[in-house]
C-alpha positions in Angstrom: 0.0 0.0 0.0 0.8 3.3 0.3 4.2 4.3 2.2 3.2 7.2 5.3 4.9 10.0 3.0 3.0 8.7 0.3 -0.9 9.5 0.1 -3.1 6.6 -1.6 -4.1 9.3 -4.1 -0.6 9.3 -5.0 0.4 5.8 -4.8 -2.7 4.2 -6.6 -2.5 7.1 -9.6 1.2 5.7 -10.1 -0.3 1.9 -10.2 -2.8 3.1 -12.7 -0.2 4.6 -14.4 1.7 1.7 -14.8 -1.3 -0.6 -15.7 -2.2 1.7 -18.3 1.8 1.7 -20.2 0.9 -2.1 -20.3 -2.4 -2.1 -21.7 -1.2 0.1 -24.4 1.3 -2.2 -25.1 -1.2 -4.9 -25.5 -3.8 -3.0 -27.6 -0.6 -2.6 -30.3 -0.3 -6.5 -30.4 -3.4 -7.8 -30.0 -5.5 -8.7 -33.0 -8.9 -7.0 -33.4 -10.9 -10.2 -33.3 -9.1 -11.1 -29.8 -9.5 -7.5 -28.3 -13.1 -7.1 -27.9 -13.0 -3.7 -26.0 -12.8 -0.3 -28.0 -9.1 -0.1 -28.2 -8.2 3.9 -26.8 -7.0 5.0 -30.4 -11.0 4.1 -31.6 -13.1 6.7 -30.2 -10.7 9.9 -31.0 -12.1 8.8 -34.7 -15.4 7.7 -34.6 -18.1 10.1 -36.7 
């Protein structure tokens, strides 16, 4: 969890962070068919 110095704000918004460079990462490799969820690139161009 969070360190004392460290409020949970702080320490979960780096954990997010983190969980976020991976799904990125993921959303590159992963094939359309096998990635069911709008990928974060989709809605910026939807009409």
């Amino acid at each position: 969890m969070a360190t004392p110095t460290e409020r949970p704000s702080e320490y979960f918004g780096k954990q997010l962070s983190q969980l976020l460079e991976h799904i990125d990462k993921l959303e590159l490799i992963a094939d359309n068919q096998m990635w069911t969820l709008p990928k974060y690139r989709e809605p910026l161009f939807i009409r």
